[in-house]
C-alpha positions as CSV (number, residue, x, y, z in Angstrom):
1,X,0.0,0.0,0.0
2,X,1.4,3.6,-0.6
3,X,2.1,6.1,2.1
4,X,0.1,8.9,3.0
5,X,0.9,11.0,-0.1
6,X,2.5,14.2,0.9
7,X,1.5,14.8,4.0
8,X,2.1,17.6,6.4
9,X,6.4,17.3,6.2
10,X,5.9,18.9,2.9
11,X,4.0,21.6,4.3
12,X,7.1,22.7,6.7
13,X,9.0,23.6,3.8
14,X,6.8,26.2,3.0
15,X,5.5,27.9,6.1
16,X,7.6,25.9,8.8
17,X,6.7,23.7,11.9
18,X,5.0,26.3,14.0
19,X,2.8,27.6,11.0
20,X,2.0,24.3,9.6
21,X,0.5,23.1,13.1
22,X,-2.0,26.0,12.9
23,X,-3.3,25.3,9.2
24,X,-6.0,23.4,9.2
25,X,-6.4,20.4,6.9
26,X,-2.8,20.5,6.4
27,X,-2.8,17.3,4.5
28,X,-2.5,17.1,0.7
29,X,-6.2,17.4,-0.8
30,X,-6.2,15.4,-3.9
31,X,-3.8,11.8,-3.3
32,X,-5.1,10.7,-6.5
33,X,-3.3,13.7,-8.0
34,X,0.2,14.9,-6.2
35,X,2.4,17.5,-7.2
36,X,5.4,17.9,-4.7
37,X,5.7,21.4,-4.7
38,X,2.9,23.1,-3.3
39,X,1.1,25.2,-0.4
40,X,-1.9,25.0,1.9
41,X,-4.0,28.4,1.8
42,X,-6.3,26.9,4.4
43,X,-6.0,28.9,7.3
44,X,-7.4,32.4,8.1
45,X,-8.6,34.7,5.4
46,X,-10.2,38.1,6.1
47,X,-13.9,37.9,5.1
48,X,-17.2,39.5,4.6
49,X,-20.6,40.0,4.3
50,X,-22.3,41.0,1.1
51,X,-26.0,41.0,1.5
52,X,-26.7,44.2,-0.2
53,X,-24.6,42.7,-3.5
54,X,-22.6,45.9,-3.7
55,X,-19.4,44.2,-4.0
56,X,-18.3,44.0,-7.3
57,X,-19.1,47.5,-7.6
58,X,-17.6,48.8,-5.2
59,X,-14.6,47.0,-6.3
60,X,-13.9,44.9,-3.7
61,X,-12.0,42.8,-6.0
62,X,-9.0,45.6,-6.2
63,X,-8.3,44.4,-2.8
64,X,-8.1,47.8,-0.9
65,X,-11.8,47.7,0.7
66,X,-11.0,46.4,4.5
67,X,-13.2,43.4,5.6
68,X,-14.1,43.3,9.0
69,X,-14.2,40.3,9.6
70,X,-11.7,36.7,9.7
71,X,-12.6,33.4,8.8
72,X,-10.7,30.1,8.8
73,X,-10.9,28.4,5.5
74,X,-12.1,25.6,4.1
75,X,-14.9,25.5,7.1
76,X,-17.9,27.2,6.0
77,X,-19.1,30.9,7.6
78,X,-22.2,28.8,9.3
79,X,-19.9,26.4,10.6
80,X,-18.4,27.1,14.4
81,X,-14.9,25.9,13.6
82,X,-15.2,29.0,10.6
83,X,-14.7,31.0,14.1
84,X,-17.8,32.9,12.3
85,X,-21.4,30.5,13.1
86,X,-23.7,32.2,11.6
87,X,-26.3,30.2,9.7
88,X,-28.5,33.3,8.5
89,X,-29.1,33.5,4.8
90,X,-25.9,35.5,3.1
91,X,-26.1,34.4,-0.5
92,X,-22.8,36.7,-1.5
93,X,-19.6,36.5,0.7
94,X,-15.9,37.7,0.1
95,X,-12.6,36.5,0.8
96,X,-9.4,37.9,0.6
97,X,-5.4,36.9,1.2
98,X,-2.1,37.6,0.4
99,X,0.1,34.8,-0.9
100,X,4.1,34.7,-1.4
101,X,5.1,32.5,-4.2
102,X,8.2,30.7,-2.7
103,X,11.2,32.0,-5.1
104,X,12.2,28.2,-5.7
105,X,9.1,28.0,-8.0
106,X,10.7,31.1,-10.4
107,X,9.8,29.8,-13.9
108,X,7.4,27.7,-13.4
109,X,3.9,28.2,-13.6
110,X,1.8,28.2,-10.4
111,X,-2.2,26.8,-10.1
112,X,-4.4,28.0,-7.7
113,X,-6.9,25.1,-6.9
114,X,-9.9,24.4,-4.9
115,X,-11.4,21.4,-3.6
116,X,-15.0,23.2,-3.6
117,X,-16.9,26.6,-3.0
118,X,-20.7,26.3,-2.6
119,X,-22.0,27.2,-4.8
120,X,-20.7,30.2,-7.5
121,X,-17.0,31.3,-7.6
122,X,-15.5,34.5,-8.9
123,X,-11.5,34.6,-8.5
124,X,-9.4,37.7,-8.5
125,X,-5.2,37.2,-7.8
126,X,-3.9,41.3,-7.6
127,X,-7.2,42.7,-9.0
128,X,-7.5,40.5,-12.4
129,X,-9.7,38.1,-12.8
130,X,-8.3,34.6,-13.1
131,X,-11.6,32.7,-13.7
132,X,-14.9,31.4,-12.5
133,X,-17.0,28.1,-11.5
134,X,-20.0,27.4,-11.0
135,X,-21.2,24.2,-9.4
136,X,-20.6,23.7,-5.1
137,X,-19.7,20.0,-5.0
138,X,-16.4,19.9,-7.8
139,X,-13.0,21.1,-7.9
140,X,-11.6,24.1,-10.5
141,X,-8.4,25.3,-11.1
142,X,-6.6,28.6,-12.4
143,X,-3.7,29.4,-14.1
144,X,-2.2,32.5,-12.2
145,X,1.4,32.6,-13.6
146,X,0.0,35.9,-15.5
147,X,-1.2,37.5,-12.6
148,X,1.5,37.3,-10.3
149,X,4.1,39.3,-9.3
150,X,7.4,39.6,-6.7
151,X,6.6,39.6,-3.1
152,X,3.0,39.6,-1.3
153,X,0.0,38.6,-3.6
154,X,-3.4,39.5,-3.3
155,X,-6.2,36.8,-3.6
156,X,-9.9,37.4,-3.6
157,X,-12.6,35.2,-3.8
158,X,-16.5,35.7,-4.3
159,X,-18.9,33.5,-3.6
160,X,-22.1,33.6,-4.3
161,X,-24.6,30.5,-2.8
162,X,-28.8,30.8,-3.2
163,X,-29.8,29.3,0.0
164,X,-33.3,29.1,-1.6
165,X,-33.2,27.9,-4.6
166,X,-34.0,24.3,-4.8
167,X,-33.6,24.3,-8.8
168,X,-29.7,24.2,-6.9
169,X,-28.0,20.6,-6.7
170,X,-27.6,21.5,-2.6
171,X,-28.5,17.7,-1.2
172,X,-28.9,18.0,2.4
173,X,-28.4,21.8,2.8
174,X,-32.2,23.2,3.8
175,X,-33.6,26.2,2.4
176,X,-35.4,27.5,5.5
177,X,-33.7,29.3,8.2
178,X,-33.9,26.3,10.3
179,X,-33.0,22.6,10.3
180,X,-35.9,20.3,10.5
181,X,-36.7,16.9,9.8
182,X,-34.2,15.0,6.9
183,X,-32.6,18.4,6.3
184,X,-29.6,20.1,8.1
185,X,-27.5,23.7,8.4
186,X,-26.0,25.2,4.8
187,X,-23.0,24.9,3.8
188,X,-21.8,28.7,1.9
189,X,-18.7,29.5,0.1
190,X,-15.3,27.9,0.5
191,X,-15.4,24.5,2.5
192,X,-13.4,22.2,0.8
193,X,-9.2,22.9,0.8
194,X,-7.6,25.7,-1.4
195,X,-4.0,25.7,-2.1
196,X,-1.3,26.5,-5.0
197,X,1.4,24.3,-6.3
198,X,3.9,24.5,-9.0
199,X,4.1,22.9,-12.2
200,X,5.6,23.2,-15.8
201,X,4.5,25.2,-18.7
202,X,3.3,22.1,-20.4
203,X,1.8,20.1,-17.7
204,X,-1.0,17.1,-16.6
205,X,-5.0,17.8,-16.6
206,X,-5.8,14.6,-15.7
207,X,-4.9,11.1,-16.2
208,X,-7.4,8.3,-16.4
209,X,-6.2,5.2,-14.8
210,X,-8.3,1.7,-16.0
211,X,-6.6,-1.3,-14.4
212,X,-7.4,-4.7,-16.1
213,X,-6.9,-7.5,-13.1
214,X,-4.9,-9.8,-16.1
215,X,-2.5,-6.6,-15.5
216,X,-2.9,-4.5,-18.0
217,X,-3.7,-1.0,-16.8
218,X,-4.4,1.6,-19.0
219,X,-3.5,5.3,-18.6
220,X,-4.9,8.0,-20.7
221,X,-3.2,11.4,-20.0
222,X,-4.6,15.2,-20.9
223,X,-2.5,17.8,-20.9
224,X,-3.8,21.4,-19.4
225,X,-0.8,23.1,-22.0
226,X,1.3,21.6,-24.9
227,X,3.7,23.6,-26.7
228,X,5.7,20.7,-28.4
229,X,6.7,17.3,-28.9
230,X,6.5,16.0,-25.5
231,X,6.8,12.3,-24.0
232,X,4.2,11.0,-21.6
233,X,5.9,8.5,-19.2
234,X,4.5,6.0,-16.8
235,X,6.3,4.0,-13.8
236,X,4.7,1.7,-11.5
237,X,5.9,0.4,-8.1
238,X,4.8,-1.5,-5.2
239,X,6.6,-1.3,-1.9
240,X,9.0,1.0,-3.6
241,X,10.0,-1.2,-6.4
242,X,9.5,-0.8,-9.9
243,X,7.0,-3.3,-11.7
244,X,6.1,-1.9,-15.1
245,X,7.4,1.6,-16.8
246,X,6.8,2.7,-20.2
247,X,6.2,5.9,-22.5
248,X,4.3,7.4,-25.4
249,X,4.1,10.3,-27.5
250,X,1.9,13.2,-26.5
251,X,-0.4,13.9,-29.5
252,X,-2.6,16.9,-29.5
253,X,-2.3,17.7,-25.7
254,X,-3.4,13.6,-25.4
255,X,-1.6,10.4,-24.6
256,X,-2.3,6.9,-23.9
257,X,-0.4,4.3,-22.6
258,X,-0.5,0.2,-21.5
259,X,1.2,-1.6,-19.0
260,X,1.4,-4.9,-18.0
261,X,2.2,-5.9,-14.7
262,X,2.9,-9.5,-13.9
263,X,0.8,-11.5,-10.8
264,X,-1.0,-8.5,-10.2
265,X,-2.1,-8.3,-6.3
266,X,-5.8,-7.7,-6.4
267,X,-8.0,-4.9,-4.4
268,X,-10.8,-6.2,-2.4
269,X,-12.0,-4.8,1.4
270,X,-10.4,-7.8,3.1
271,X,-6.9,-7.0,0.9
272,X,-6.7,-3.3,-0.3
273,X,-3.6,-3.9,-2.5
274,X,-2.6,-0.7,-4.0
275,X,0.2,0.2,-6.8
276,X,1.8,3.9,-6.7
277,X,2.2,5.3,-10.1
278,X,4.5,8.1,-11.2
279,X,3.6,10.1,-14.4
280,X,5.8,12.7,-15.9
281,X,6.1,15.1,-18.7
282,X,9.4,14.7,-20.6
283,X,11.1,16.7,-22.9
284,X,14.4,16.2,-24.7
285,X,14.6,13.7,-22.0
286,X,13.9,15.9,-19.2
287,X,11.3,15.9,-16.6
288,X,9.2,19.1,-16.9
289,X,5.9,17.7,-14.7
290,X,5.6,15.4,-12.4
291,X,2.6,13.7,-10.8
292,X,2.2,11.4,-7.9
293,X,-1.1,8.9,-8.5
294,X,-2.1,5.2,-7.1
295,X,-4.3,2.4,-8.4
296,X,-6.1,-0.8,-7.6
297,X,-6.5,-3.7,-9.4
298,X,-10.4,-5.0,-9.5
299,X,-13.1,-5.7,-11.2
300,X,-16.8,-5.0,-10.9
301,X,-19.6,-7.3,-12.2
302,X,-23.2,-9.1,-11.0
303,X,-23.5,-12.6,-11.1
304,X,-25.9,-15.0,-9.7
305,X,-27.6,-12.4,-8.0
306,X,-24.6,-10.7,-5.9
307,X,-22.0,-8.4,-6.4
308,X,-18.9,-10.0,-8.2
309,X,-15.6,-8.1,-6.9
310,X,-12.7,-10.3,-8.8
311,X,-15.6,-12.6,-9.7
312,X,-15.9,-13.8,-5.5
313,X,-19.5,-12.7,-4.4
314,X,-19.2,-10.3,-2.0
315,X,-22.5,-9.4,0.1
316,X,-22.8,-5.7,0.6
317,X,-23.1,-4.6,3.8
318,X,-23.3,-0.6,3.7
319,X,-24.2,2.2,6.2
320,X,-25.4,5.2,5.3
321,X,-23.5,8.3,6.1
322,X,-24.5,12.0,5.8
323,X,-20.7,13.0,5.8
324,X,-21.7,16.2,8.5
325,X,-19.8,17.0,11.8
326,X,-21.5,19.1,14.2
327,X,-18.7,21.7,14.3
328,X,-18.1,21.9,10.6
329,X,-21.2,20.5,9.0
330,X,-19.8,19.4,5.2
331,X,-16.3,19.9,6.1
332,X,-14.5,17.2,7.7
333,X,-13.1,18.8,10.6
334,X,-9.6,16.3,10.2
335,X,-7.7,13.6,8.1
336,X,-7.9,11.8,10.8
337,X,-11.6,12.3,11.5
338,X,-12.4,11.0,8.1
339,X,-10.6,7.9,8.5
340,X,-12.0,7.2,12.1
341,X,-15.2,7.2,10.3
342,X,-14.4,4.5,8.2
343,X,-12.6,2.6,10.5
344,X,-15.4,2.6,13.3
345,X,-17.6,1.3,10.5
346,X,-15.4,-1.9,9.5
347,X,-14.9,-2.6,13.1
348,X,-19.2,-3.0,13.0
349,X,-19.1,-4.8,10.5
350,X,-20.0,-2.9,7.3
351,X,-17.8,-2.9,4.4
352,X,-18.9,-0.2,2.8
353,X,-20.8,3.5,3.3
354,X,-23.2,5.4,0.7
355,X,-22.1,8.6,0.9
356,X,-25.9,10.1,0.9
357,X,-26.3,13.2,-0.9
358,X,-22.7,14.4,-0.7
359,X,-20.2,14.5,-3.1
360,X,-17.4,12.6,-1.1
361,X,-13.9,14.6,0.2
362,X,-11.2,13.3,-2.2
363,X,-9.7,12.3,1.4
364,X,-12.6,10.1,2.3
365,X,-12.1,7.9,-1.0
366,X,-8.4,7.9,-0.7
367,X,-8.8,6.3,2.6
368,X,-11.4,4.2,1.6
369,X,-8.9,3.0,-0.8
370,X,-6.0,2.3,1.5
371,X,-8.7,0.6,4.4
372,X,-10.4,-1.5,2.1
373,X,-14.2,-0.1,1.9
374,X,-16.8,0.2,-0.2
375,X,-18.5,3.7,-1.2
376,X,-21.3,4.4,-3.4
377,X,-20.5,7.6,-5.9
378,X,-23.3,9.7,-5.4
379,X,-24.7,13.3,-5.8
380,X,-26.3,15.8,-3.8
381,X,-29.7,16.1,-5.2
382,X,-32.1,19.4,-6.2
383,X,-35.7,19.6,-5.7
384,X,-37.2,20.5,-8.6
385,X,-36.7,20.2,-12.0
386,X,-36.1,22.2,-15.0
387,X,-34.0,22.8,-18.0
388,X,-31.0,25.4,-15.7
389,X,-31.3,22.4,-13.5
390,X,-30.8,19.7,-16.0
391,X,-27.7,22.0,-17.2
392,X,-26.3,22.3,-13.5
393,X,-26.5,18.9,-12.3
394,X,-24.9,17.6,-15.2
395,X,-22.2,19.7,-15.6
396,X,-21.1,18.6,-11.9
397,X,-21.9,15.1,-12.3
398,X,-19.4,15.1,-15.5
399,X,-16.5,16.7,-13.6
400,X,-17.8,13.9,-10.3
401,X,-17.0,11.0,-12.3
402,X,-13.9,12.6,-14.3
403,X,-12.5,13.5,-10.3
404,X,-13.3,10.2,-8.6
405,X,-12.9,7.6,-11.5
406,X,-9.4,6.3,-10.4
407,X,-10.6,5.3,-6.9
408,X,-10.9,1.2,-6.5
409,X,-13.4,2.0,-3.6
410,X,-16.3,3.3,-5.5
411,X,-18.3,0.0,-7.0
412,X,-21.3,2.3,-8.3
413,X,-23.1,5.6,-9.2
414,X,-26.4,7.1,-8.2
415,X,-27.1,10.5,-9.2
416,X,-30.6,10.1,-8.3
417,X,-31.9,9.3,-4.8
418,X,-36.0,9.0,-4.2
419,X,-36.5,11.0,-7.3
420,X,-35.1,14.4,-5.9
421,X,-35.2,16.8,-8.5
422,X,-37.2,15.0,-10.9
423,X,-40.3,15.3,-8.2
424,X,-42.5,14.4,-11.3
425,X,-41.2,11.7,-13.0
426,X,-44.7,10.1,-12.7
427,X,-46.1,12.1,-15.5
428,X,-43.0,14.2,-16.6
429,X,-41.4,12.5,-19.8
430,X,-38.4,15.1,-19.6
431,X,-38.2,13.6,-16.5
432,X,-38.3,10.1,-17.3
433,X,-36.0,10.6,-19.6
434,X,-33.5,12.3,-17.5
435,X,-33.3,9.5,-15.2
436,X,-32.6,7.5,-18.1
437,X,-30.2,9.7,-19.8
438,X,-28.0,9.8,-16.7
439,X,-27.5,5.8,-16.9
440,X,-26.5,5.8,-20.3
441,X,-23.9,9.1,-19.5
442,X,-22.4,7.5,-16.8
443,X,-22.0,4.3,-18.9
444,X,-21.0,6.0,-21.7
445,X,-17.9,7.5,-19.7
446,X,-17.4,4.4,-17.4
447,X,-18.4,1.1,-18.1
448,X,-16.7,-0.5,-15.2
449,X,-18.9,0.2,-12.3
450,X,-22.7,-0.3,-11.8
451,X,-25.2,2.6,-11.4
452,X,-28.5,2.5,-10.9
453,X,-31.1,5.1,-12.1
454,X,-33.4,6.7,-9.1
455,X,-32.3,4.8,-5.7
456,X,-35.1,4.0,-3.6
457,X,-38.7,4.0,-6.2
458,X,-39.9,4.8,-9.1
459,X,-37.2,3.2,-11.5
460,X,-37.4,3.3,-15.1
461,X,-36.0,-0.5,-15.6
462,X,-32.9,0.8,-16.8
463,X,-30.4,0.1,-13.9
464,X,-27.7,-2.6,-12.9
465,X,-29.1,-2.6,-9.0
466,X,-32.8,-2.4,-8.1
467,X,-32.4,-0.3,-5.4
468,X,-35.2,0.0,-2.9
469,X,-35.7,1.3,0.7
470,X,-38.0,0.2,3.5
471,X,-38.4,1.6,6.8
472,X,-40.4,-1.4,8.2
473,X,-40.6,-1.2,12.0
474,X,-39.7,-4.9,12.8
475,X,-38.7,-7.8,11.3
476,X,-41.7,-9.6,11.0
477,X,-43.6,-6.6,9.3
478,X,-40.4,-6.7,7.0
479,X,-40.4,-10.3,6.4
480,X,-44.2,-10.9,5.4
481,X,-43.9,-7.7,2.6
482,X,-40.6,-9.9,0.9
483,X,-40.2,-13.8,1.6
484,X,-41.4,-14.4,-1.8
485,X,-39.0,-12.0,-3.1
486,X,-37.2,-14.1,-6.4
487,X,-40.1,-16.1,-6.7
488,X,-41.7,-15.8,-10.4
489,X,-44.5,-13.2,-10.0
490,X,-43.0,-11.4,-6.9
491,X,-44.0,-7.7,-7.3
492,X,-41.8,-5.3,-5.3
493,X,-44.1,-3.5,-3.1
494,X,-44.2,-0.1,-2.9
495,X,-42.7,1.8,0.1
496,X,-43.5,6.1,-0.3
497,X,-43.9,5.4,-4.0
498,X,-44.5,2.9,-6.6
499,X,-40.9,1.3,-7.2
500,X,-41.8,1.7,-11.2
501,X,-42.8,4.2,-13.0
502,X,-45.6,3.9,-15.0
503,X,-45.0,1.7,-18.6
504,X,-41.6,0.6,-17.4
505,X,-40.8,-2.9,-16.6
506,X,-38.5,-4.3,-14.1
507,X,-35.5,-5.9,-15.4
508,X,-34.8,-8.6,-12.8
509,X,-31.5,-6.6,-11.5
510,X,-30.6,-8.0,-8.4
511,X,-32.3,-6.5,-5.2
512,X,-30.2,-4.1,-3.4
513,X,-32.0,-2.8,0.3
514,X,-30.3,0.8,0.0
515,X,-31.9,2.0,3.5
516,X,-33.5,-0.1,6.2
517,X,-33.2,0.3,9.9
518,X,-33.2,4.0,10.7
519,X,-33.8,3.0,14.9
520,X,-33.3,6.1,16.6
521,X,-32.2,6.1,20.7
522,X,-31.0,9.0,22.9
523,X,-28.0,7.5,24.4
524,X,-27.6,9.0,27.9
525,X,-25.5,12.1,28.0
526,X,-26.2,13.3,24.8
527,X,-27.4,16.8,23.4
528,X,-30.1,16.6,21.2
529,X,-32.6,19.2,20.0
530,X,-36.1,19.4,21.0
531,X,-37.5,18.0,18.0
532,X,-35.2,15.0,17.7
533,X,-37.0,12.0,15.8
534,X,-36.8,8.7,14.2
535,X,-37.9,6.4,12.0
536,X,-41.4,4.9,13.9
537,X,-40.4,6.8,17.2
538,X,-37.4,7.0,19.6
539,X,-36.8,3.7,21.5
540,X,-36.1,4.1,25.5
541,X,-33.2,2.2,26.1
542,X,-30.1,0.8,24.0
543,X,-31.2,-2.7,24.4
544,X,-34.7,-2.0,22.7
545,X,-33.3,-0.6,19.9
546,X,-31.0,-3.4,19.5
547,X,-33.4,-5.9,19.7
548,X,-35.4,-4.0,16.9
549,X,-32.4,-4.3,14.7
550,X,-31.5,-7.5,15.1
551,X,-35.4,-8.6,14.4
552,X,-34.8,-6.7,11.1
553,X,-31.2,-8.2,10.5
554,X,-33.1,-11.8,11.1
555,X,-35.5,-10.9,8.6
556,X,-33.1,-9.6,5.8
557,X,-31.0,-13.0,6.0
558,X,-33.9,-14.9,5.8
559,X,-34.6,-13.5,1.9
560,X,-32.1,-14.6,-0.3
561,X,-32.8,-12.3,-3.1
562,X,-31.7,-9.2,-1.0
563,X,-27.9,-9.1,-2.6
564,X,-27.0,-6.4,0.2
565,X,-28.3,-3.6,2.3
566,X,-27.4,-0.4,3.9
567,X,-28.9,0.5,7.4
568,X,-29.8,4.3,8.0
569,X,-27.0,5.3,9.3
570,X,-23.7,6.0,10.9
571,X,-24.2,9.1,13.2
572,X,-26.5,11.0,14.2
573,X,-26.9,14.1,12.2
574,X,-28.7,17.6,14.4
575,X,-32.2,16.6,15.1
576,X,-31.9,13.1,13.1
577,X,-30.7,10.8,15.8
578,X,-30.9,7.2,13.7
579,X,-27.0,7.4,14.3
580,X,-25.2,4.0,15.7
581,X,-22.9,6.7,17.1
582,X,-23.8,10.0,18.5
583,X,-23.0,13.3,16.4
584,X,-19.8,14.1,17.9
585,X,-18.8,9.9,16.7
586,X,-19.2,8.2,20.5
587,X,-20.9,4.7,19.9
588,X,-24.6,4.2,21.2
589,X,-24.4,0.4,21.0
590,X,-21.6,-2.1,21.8
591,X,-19.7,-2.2,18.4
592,X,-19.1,-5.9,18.5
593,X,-23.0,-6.1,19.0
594,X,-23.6,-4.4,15.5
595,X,-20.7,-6.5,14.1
596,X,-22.5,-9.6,14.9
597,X,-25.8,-8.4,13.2
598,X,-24.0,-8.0,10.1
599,X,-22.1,-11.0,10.0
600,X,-25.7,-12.9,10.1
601,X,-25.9,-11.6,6.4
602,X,-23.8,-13.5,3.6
């Protein structure tokens, strides 16, 4: 498996050790993706307040107008760790920093990135504009080499959110001023990592890596700038020794390369082998880019109704997880809380998470990678649907899939959950056909995982997983709705809505119980609001609750067409309290309790 790619030792060479303690999110954002050279900008920014939209012109962008206010990036201005915690409506907020390029990067050109900004981005370096984005849940990156100049920079950012609009891809974010019910605090503006890092004046976009588990793996390589005959080169180790190299021409900013590596180790949960991969730029035989990536070898398919990982059925056994922290909603608040998360999870039992209407932090996939678990590509959803939405959520899901492609952990896509944003889809052909449409685009750019249409109801038949949800209080309710399930005739019954959609037919894809459980318990100790719920009420003790679940777990092994589930869910989340841990991640339950629940499913 491949070390924690640059972590925070590479930091100290920028800002040294007393600095780099104090910068939040320290770590590297994007393992999948490594340049060597680079700097955190996470830390504190000055920041402000824009309700009246007067802004841009007054021309806050020149950098002279003083904001009175600091905030510590990438947590969001509603969050507490923001040092801000205000979750009032501001739908346009500023930011603004000085950057020093270090003078070891002379020459080469610099890119600002950033993991995400929620939900519009305008970016100013020294009063110039160096671009835009729109879309909250997917990184962008800028050029600046232009724009720069000796000594202090100055870096401005706009962001512009609409905390309303539920045409918005926004997931769990609620448009009212207060939480309630499935729905949870905002997340505004900056709240995934920003940082700069050097690279050369012809340099890597992206590379897409497509492991064959013969051994082949196949890299395709875009360039972001090519200015001559260039040589794409590839080198593959494993415990720090070289297993396959090779190179190819660059061709109209594009290159693609096979290698073969012999005996390939495969990637499963129970062995997460990975392989590190070097790409570089070369020209005249010289290194003028360099990129740090990883890879694992497997293989997704359905067979006899399971999942096939490597061809060995593998039962899934998911949670569901929100992905908010109370201090820092969206935001992970750490590295280390993220992979905590995960480990807690395996150590219950589960070996995978959806990753419910959140777009997953880069960090969470790359240590679902190295830990060996499962994760669910997903989007967070709008509410209703027209043709800016259509636009939106597609542009975003395109630059999901082109961001998280290379990660072994994800074994399937659903952009759709309970028909959010398509709310009539009953009727609606543009609708129907949108859920349809996004199957055959996320085919279209990757065949190897499964995806499945609208999780939950109301499918159009075209999907690899029948995905369906039931809430059913115990196991014997949920038992006498599906022992026949695989028997010829069985209709699915329908749980909120019809699980088809009117003149669709169900293609026999293997039955995948995508949220079950939801058993909510106060567990003593913890602070919970007023209206706290659950799904069919709030049990009194831990060992009622337990006993509900394990009715339910009873029930789901005694159906054999289930291929795999995922109980509702990991933590609680604000007034939500279905959690098997409390908000702030203590465990309600005995862990090894839960673990044994799930090891009744095969």
């Amino acid at each position: 498996m491949p070390k924690p790619l640059l972590a925070a030792v590479l930091l100290f060479a920028f800002v040294g050790p007393a600095a780099a303690q104090s910068v939040p999110r320290p770590e590297y954002p994007q393992p999948q993706f490594a340049r060597a050279d680079w700097r955190s900008l996470n830390g504190r920014w000055t920041f402000e307040f824009d309700d009246a939209n007067a802004g841009i012109n007054a021309r806050w962008a020149a950098g002279t107008h003083r904001f009175s206010k600091t905030i510590t990036v990438p947590f969001a201005f509603e969050t507490p760790k923001s040092g801000i915690g205000d979750r009032g409506f501001h739908p346009w907020v500023w930011y603004r920093r000085s950057v020093t390029i270090p003078a070891a990067w002379r020459g080469r050109h610099v890119l600002l990135r950033f993991g995400a900004v929620d939900y519009r981005a305008r970016v100013w370096v020294n009063g110039s504009l160096a671009g835009t984005h729109e879309g909250g849940n997917t990184p962008f990156t800028f050029d600046i080499t232009p724009l720069l100049h000796a000594g202090p920079n100055t870096l401005v950012v706009r962001a512009e959110d609409s905390p309303t609009d539920r045409h918005q891809p926004r997931g769990k974010q609620y448009w009212e001023p207060q939480s309630k019910s499935i729905f949870y605090s905002r997340t505004s503006g900056i709240w995934q990592s920003v940082w700069i890092e050097a690279a050369g004046a012809s340099h890597l976009d992206e590379v897409r890596i497509t492991p064959s588990i013969d051994g082949a793996v196949a890299f395709e390589a875009h360039l972001a700038a090519s200015t001559r005959a260039l040589t794409f080169r590839a080198t593959v180790t494993r415990d720090g020794a070289t297993v396959a190299t090779g190179e190819s021409a660059v061709t109209d900013g594009r290159s693609t390369l096979t290698l073969n590596v012999a005996n390939p180790q495969l990637w499963s949960p129970d062995h997460p082998n990975l392989y590190d991969v070097t790409f570089e730029l070369v020209d005249n035989g010289r290194a003028i880019d360099r990129v740090q990536s990883y890879f694992g070898y497997r293989r997704i398919t359905i067979g006899r109704g399971r999942l096939l990982i490597n061809g060995e059925p593998t039962y899934l056994k998911m949670v569901l997880d929100q992905g908010y922290w109370p201090e820092s909603n969206l935001t992970p608040p750490s590295d280390e809380a993220i992979a905590s998360d995960i480990r807690i999870a395996k150590s219950m039992g589960f070996n995978g998470a959806r990753k419910h209407q959140k777009v997953a932090d880069p960090r969470y996939l790359y240590w679902a990678d190295r830990l060996g678990f499962l994760v669910s590509g997903e989007m967070a959803n709008a509410q209703q649907f027209d043709a800016d939405y259509v636009a939106e959520f597609t542009r975003e899901w395109l630059d999901i899939v082109a961001r998280d492609y290379n990660h072994p952990s994800i074994v399937m896509w659903i952009p759709i959950n309970e028909s959010w944003g398509v709310p009539a889809a009953t009727t609606s052909a543009a609708e129907q056909a949108h859920l349809q449409a996004n199957y055959w685009l996320i085919k279209s750019l990757d065949p190897t995982r499964l995806v499945i249409d609208n999780d939950g109801w109301q499918h159009t038949g075209t999907t690899d997983l029948f995905g369906f949800h039931d809430y059913a209080r115990t196991g014997d309710d949920f038992y006498k709705k599906y022992k026949d399930a695989g028997s010829p005739g069985f209709v699915m019954p329908a749980n909120g809505r019809p699980v088809l959609l009117p003149g669709f037919a169900d293609n026999g894809s293997p039955r995948f119980l995508s949220e079950f459980g939801g058993i909510a318990y106060i567990a003593p100790g913890s602070h919970v609001p007023a209206d706290a719920w659950g799904y069919a009420g709030v049990e009194p003790d831990a060992a009622s609750a337990l006993a509900r679940m394990r009715g339910l777990y009873e029930a789901i092994a005694r159906v054999p067409a289930i291929m795999g589930v995922c109980y509702t869910q990991l933590t609680d989340v604000e007034q939500e309290i279905n959690g098997l841990l409390t908000y702030d991640r203590t465990p309600k339950y005995d862990v090894a309790a839960i673990r044994a629940l799930n090891d009744l499913l095969h």
